[in-house]
ROMIMI-157054 format. One record per atom (N, C-alpha, C): atom name; residue in one letter; x, y, z. Coordinates in nm, 3 decimals. Layout:
<sites>
SITE atom res    east   north      up
SITE   CA   a       X       Y       Z
...
</sites>
This chain:
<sites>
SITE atom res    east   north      up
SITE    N   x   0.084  -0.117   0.000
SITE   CA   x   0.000   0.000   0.000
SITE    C   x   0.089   0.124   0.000
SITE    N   x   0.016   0.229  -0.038
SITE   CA   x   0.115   0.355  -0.087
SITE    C   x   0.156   0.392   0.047
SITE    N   x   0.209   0.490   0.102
SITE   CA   x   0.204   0.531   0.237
SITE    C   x   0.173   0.657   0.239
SITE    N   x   0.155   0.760   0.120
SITE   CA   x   0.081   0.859   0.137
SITE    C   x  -0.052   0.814   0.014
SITE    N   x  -0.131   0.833   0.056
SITE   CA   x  -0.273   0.833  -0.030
SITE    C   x  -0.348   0.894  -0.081
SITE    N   x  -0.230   0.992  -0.188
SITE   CA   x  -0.248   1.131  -0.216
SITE    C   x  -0.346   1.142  -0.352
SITE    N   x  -0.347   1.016  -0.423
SITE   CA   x  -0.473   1.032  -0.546
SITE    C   x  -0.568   0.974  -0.531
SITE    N   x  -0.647   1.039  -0.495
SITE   CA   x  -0.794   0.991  -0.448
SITE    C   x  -0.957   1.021  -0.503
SITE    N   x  -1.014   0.965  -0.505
SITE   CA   x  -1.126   1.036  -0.590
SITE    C   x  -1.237   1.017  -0.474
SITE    N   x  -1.303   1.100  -0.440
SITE   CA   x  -1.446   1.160  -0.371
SITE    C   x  -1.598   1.139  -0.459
SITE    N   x  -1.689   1.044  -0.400
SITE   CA   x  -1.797   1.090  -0.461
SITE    C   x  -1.917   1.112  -0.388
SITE    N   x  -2.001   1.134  -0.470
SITE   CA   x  -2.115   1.221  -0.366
SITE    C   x  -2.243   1.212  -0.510
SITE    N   x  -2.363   1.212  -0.422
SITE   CA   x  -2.498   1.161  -0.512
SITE    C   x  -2.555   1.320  -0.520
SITE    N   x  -2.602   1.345  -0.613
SITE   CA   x  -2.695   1.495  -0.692
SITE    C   x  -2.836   1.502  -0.582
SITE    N   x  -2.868   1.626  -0.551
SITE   CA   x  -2.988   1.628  -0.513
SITE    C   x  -3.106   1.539  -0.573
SITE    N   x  -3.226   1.555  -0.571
SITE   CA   x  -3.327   1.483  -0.598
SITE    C   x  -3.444   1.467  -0.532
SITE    N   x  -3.533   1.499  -0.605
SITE   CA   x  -3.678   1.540  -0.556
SITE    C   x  -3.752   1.412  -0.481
SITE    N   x  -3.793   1.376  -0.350
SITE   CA   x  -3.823   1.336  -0.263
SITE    C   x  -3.897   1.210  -0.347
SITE    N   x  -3.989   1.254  -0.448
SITE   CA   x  -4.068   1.158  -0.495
SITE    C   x  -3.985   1.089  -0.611
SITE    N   x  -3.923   1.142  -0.646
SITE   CA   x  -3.819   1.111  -0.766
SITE    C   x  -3.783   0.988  -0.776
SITE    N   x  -3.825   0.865  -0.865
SITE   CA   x  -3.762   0.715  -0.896
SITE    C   x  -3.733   0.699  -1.049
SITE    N   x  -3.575   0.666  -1.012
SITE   CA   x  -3.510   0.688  -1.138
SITE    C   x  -3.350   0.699  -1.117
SITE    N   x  -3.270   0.666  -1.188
SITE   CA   x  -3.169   0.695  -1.187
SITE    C   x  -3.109   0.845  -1.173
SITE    N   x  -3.014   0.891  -1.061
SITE   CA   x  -2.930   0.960  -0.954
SITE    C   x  -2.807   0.961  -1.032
SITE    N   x  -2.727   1.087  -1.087
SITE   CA   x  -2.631   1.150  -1.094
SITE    C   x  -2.535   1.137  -0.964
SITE    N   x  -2.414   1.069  -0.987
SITE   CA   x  -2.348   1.047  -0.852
SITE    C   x  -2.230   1.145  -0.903
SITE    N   x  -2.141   1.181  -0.859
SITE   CA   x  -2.032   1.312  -0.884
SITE    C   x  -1.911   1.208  -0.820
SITE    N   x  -1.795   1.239  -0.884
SITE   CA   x  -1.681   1.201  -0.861
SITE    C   x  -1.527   1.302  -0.893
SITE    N   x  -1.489   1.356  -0.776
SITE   CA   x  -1.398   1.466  -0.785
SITE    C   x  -1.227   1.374  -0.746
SITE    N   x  -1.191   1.425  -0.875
SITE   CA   x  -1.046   1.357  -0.856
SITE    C   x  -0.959   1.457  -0.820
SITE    N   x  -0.880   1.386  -0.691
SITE   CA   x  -0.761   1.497  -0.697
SITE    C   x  -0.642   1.443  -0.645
SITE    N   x  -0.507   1.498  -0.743
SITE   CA   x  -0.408   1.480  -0.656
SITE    C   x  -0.344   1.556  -0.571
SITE    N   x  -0.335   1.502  -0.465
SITE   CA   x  -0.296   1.605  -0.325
SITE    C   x  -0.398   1.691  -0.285
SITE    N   x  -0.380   1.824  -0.300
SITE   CA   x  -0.500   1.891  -0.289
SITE    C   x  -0.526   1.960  -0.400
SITE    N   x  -0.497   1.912  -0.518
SITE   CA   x  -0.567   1.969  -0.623
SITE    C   x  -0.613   1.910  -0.695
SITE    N   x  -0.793   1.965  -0.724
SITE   CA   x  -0.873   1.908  -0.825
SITE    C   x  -0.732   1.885  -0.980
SITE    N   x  -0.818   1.748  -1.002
SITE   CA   x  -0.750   1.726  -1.105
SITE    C   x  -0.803   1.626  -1.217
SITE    N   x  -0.974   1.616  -1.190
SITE   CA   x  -1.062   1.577  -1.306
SITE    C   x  -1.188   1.547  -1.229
SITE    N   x  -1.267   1.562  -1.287
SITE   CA   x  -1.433   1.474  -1.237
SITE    C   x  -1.463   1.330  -1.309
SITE    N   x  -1.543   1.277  -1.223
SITE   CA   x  -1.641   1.160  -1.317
SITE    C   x  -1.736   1.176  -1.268
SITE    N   x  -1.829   1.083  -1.326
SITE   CA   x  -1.957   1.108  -1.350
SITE    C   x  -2.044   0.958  -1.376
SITE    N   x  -2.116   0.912  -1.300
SITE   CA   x  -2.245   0.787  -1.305
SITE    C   x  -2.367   0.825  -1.238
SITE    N   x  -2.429   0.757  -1.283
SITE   CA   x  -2.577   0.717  -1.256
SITE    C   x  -2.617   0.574  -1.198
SITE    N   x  -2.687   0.589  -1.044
SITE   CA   x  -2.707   0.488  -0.997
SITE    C   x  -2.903   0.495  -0.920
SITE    N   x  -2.941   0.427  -0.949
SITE   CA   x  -3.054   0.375  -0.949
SITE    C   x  -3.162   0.421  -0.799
SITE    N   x  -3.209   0.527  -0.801
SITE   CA   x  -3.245   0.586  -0.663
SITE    C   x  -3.318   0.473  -0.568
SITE    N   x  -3.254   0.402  -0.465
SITE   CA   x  -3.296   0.280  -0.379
SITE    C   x  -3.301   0.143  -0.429
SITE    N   x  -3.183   0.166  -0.557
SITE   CA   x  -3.150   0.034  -0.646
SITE    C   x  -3.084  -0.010  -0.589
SITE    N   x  -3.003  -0.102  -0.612
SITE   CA   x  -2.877  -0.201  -0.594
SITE    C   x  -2.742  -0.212  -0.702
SITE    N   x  -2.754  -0.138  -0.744
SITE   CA   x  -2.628  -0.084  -0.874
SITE    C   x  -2.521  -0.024  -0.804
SITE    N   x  -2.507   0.091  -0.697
SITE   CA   x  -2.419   0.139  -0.670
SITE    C   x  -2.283   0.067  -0.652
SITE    N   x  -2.271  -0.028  -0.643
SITE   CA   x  -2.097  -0.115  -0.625
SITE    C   x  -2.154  -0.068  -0.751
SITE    N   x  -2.149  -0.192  -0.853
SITE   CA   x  -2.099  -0.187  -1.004
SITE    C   x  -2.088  -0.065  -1.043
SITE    N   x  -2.193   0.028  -1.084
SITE   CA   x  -2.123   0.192  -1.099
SITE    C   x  -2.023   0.259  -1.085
SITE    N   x  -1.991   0.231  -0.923
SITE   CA   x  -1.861   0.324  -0.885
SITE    C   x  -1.740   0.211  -0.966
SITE    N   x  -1.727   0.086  -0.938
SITE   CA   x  -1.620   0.031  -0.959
SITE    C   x  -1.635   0.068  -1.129
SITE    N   x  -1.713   0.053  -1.229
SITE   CA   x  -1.686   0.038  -1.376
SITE    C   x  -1.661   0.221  -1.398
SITE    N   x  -1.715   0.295  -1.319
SITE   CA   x  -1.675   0.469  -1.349
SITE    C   x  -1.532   0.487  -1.286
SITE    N   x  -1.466   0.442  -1.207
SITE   CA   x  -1.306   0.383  -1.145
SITE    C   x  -1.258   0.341  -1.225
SITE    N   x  -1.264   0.219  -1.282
SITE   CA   x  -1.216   0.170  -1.371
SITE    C   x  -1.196   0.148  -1.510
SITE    N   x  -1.310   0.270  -1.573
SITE   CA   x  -1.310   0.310  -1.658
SITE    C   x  -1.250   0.418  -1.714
SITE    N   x  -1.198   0.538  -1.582
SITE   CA   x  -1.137   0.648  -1.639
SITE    C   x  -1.027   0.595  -1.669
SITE    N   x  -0.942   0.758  -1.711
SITE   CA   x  -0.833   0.772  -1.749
SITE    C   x  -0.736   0.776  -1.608
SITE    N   x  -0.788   0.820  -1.471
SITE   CA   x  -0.773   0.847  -1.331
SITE    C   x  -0.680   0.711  -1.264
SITE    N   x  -0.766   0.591  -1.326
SITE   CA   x  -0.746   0.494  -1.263
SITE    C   x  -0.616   0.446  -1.240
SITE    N   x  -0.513   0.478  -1.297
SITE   CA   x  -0.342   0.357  -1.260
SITE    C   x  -0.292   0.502  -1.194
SITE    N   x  -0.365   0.592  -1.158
SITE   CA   x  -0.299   0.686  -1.069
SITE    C   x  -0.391   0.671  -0.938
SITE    N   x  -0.512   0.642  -0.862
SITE   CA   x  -0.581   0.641  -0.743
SITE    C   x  -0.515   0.532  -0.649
SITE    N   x  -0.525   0.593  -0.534
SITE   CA   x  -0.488   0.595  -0.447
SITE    C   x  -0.624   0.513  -0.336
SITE    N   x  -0.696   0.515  -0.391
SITE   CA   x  -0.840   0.515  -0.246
SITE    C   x  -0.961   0.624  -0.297
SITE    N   x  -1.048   0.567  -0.237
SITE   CA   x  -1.191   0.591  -0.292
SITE    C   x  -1.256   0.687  -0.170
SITE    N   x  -1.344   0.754  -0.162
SITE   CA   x  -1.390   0.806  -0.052
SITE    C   x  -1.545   0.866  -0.120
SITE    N   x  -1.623   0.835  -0.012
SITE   CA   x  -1.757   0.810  -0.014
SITE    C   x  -1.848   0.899   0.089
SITE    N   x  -1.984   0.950   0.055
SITE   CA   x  -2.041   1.080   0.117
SITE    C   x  -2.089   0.991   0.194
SITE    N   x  -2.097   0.859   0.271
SITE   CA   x  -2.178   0.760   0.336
SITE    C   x  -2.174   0.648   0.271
SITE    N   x  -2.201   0.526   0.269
SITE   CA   x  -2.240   0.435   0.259
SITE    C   x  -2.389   0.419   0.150
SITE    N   x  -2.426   0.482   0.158
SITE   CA   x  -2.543   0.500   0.041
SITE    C   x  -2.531   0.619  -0.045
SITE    N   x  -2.632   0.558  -0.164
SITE   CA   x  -2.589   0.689  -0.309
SITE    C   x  -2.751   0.652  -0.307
SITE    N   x  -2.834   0.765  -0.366
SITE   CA   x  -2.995   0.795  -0.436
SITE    C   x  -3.049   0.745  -0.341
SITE    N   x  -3.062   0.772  -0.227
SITE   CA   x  -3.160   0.697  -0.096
SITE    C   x  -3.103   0.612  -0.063
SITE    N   x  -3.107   0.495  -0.058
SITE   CA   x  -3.094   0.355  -0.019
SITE    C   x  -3.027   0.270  -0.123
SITE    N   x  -2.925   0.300  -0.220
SITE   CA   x  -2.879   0.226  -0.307
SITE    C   x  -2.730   0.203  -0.246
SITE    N   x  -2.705   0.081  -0.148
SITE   CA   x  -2.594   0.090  -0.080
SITE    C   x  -2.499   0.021  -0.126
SITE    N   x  -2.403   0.087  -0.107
SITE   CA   x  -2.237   0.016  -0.148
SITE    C   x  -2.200  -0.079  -0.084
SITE    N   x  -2.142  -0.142  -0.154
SITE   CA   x  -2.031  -0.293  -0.055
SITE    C   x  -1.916  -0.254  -0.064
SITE    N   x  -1.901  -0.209   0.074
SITE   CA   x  -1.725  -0.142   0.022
SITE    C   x  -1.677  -0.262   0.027
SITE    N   x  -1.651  -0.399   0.051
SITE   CA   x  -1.586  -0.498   0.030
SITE    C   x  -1.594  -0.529  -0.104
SITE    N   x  -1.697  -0.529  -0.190
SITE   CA   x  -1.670  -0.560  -0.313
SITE    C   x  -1.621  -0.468  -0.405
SITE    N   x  -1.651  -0.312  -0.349
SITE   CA   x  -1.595  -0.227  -0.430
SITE    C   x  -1.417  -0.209  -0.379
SITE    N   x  -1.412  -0.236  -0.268
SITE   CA   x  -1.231  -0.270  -0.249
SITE    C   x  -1.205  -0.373  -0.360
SITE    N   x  -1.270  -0.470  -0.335
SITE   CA   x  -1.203  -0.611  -0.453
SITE    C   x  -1.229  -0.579  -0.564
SITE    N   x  -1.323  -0.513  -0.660
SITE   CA   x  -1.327  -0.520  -0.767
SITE    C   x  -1.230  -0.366  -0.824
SITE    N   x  -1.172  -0.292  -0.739
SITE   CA   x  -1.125  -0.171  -0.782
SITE    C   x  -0.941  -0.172  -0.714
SITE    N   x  -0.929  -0.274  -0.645
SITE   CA   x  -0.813  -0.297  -0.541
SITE    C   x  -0.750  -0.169  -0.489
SITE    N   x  -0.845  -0.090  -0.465
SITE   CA   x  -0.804   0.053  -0.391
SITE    C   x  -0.878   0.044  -0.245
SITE    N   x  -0.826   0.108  -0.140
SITE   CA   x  -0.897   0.094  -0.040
SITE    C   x  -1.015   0.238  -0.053
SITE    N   x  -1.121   0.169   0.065
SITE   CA   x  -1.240   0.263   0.006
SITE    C   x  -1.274   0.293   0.193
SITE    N   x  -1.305   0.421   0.201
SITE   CA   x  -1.349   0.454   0.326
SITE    C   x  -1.464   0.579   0.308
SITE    N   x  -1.583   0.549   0.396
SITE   CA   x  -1.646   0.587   0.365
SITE    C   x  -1.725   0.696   0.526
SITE    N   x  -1.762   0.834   0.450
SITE   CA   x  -1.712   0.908   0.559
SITE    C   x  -1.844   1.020   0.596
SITE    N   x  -1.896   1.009   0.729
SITE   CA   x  -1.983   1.097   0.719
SITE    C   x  -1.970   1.191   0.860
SITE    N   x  -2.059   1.305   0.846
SITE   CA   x  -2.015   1.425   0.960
SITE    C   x  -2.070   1.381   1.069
SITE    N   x  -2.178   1.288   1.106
SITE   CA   x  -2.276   1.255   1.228
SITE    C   x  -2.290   1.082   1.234
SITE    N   x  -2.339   1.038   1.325
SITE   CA   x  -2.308   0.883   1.352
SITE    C   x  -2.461   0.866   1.291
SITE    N   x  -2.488   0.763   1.236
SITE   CA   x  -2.596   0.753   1.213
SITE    C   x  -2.714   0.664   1.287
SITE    N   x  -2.788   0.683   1.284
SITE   CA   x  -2.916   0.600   1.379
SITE    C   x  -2.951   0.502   1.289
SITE    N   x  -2.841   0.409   1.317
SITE   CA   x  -2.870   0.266   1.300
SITE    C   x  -3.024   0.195   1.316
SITE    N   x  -3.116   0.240   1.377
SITE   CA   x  -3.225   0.155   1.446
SITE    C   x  -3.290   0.260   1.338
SITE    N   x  -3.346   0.344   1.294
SITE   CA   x  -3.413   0.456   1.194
SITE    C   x  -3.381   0.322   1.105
SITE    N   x  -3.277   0.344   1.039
SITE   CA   x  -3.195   0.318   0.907
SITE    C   x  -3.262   0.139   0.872
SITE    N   x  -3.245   0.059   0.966
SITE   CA   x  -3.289  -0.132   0.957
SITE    C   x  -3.449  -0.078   0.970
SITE    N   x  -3.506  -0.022   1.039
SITE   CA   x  -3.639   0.012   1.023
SITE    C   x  -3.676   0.051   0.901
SITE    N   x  -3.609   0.159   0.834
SITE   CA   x  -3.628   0.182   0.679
SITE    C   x  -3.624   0.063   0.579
SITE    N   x  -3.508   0.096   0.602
SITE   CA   x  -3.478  -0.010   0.517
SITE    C   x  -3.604  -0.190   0.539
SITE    N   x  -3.594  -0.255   0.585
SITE   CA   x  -3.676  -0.369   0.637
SITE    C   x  -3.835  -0.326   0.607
SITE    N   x  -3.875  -0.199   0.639
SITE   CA   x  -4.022  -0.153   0.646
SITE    C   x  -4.081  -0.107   0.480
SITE    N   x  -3.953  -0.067   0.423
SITE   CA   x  -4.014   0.052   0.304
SITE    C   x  -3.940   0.036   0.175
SITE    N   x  -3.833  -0.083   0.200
SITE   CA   x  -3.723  -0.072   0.083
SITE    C   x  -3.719  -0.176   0.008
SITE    N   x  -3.726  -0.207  -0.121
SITE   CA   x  -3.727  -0.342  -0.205
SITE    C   x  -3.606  -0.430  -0.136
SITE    N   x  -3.547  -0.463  -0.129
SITE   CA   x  -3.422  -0.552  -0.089
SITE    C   x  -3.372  -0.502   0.034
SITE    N   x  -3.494  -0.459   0.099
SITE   CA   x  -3.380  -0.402   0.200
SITE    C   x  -3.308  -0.484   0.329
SITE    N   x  -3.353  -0.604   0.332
SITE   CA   x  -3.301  -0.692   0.400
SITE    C   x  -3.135  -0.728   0.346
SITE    N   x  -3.130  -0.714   0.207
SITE   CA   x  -2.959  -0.740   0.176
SITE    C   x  -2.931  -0.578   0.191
SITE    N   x  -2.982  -0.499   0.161
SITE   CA   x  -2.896  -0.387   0.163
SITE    C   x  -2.856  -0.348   0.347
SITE    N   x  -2.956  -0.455   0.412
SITE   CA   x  -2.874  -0.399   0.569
SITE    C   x  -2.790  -0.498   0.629
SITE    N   x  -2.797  -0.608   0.551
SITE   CA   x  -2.657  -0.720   0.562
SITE    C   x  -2.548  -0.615   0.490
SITE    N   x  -2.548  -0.560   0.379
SITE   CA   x  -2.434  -0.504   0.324
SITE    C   x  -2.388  -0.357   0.457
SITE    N   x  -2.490  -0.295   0.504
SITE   CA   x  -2.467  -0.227   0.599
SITE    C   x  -2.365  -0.254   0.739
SITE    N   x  -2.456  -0.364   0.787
SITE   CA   x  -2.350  -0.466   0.878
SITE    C   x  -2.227  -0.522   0.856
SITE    N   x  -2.238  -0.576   0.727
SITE   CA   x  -2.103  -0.577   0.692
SITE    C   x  -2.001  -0.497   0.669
SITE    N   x  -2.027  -0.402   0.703
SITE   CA   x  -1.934  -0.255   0.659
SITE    C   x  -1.834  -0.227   0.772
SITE    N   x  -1.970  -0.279   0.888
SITE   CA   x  -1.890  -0.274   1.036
SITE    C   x  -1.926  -0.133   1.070
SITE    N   x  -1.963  -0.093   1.185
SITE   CA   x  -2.021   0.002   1.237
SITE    C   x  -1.908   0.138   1.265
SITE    N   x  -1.937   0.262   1.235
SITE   CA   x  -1.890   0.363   1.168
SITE    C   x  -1.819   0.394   1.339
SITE    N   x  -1.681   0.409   1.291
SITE   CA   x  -1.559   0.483   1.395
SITE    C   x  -1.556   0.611   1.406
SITE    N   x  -1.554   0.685   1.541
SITE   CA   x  -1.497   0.803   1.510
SITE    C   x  -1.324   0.813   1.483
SITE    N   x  -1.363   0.934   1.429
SITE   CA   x  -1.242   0.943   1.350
SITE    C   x  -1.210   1.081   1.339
SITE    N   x  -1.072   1.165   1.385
SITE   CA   x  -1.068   1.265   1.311
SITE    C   x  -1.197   1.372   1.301
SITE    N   x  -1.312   1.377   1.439
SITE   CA   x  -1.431   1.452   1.435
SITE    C   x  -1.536   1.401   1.329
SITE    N   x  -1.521   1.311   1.228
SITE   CA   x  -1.635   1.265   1.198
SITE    C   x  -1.639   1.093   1.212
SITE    N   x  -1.691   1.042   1.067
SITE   CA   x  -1.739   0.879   1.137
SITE    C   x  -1.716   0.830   1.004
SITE    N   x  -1.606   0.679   1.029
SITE   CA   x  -1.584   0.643   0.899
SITE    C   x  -1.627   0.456   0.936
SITE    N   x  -1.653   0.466   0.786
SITE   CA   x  -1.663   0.259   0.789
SITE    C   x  -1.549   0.321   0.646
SITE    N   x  -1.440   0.157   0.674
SITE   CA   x  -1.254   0.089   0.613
SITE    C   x  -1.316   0.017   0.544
SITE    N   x  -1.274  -0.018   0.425
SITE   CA   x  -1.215  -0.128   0.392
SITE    C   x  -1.097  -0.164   0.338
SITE    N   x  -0.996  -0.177   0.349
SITE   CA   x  -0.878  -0.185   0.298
SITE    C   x  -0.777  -0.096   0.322
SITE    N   x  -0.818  -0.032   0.459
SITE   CA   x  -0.675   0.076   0.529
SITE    C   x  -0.741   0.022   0.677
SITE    N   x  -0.598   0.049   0.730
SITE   CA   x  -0.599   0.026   0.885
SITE    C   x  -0.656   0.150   0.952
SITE    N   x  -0.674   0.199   1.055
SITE   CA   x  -0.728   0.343   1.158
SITE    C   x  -0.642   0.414   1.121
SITE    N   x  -0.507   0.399   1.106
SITE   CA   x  -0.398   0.502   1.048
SITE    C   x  -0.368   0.529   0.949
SITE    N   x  -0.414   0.452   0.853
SITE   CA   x  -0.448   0.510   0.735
SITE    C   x  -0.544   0.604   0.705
SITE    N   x  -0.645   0.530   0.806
SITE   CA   x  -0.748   0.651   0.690
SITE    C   x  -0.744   0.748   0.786
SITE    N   x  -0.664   0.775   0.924
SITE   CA   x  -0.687   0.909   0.983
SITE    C   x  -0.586   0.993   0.881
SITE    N   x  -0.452   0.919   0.838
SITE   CA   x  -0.401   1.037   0.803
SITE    C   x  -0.452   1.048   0.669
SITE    N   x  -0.553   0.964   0.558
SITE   CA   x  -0.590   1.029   0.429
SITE    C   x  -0.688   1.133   0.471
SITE    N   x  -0.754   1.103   0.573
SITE   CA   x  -0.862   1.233   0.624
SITE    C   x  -0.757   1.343   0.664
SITE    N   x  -0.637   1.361   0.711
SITE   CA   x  -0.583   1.487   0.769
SITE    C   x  -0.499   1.516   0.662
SITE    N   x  -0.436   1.398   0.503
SITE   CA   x  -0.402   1.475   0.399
SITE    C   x  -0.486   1.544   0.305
SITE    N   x  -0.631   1.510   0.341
SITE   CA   x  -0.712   1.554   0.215
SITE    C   x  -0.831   1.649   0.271
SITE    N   x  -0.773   1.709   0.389
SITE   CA   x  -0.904   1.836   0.457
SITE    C   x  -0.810   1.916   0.359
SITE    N   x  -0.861   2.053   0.387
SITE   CA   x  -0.850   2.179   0.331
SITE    C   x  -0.962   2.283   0.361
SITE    N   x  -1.072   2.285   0.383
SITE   CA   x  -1.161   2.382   0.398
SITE    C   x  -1.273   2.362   0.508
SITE    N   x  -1.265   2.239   0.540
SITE   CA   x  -1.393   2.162   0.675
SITE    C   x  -1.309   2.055   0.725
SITE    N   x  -1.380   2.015   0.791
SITE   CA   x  -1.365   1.852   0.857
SITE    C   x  -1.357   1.740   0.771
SITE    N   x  -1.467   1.759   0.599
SITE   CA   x  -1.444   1.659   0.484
SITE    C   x  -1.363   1.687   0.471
SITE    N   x  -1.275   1.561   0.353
SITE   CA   x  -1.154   1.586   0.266
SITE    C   x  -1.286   1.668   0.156
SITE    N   x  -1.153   1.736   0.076
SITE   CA   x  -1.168   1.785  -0.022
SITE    C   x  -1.221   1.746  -0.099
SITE    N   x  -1.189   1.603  -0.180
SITE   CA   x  -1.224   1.529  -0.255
SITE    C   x  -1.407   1.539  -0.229
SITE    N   x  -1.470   1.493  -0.121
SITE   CA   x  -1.612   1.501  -0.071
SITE    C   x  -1.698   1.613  -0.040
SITE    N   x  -1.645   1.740  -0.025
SITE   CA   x  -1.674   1.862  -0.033
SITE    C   x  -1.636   1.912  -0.152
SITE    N   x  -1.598   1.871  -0.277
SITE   CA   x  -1.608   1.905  -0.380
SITE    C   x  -1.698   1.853  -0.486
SITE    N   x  -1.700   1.734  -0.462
SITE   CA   x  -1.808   1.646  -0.539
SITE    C   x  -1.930   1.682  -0.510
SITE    N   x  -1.976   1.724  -0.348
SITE   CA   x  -2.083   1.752  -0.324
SITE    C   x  -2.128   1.934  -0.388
SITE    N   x  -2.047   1.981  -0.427
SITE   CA   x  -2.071   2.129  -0.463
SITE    C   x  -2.092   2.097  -0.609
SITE    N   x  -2.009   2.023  -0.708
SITE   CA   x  -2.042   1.985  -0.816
SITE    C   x  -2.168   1.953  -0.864
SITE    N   x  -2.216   1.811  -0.799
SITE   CA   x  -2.321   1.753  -0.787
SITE    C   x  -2.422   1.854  -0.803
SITE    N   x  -2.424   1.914  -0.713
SITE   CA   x  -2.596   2.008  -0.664
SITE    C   x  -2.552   2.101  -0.775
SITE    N   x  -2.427   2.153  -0.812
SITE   CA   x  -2.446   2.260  -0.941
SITE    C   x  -2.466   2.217  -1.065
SITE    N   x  -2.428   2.106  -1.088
SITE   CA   x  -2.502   2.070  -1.246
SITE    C   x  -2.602   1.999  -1.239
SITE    N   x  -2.678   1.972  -1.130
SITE   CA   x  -2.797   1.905  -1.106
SITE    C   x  -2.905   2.032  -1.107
SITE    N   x  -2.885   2.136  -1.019
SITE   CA   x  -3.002   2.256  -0.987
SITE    C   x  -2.933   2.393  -1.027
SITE    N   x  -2.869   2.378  -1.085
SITE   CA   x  -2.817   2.485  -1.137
SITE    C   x  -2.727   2.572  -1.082
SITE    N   x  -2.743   2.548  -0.953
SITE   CA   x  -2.594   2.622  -0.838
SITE    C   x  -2.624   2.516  -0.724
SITE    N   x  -2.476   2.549  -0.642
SITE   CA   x  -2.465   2.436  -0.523
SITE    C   x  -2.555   2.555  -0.471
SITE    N   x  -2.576   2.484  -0.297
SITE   CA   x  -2.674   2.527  -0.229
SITE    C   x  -2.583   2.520  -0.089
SITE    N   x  -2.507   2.398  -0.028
SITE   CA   x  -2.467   2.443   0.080
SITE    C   x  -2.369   2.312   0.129
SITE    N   x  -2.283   2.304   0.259
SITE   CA   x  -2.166   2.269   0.277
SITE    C   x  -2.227   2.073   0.253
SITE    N   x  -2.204   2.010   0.207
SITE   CA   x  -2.228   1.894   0.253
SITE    C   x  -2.222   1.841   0.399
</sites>
């Protein structure tokens, strides 16, 4: 593994209207070090089950790819409830993937949703569990796969710049909402 984990790509899912079913604009901000240094761009299925394959074939499809470093993620879910396997998206992309949010989440809400209101949502909260329950970290909350606690504290303390997110995730999320609604709206 590299020992600095300086090319990294950030992604983050487009706004979207509450009632909205349909495929979700996900944003992907590449950068090396701390400078933007390309976007990507997929579509994943609002409370589908696509999100692994997406991110890994939009990874592995750029031009980005024999330069990344590690993946970083606005949460664990993209378009509502369309949740990632960071284990399969580690294996199918062999980058480590950590996935990172500002508040711990209410686990007991989330298996209630999911279980009560969601097509599959019984695998999508095995894929949840399997993620392993979110660490603090560095003031926010991450689920690993494929870096140790010291890894991903220091990719979180090489890739801040303006908040508590890395860059990479506070940029994707400003992207996102601006070519989705026409201007960003506010900090992720």
């Amino acid at each position: 593994m590299h020992e600095r984990l300086s090319h990294v790509v950030g992604f983050d899912d487009a706004p979207f209207a509450r009632q909205y079913r349909g495929d979700v604009r996900v944003i992907g901000a590449v950068f090396a070090a701390k400078r933007l240094d390309g976007v990507l761009s997929t579509r994943v299925r609002r409370d589908g089950a696509n999100a692994t394959a997406r991110l890994a074939e939009c990874v592995l499809g750029s031009p980005f790819a024999p330069q990344l470093h590690a993946i970083l993620l606005q949460g664990i879910t993209l378009a509502g409830f369309n949740v990632v396997d960071l284990h399969a998206l580690h294996a199918r992309t062999g980058l480590p993937v950590l996935a990172v949010a500002r508040h711990a989440p209410d686990l007991t809400a989330i298996r209630r949703a999911l279980l009560d209101h969601v097509p599959g949502g019984a695998r999508k909260w095995r894929l949840i569990e399997a993620a392993g329950v979110m660490e603090p970290l560095e003031g926010l909350y991450v689920q690993r796969c494929g870096l140790s606690p010291a890894a991903a504290q220091r990719l979180l303390e090489d890739q801040r710049l303006h908040s508590r997110l890395p860059e990479p995730l506070r940029v994707a999320h400003i992207i996102a909402g601006g070519v989705t609604t026409g201007a960003s709206r506010h900090r992720p």
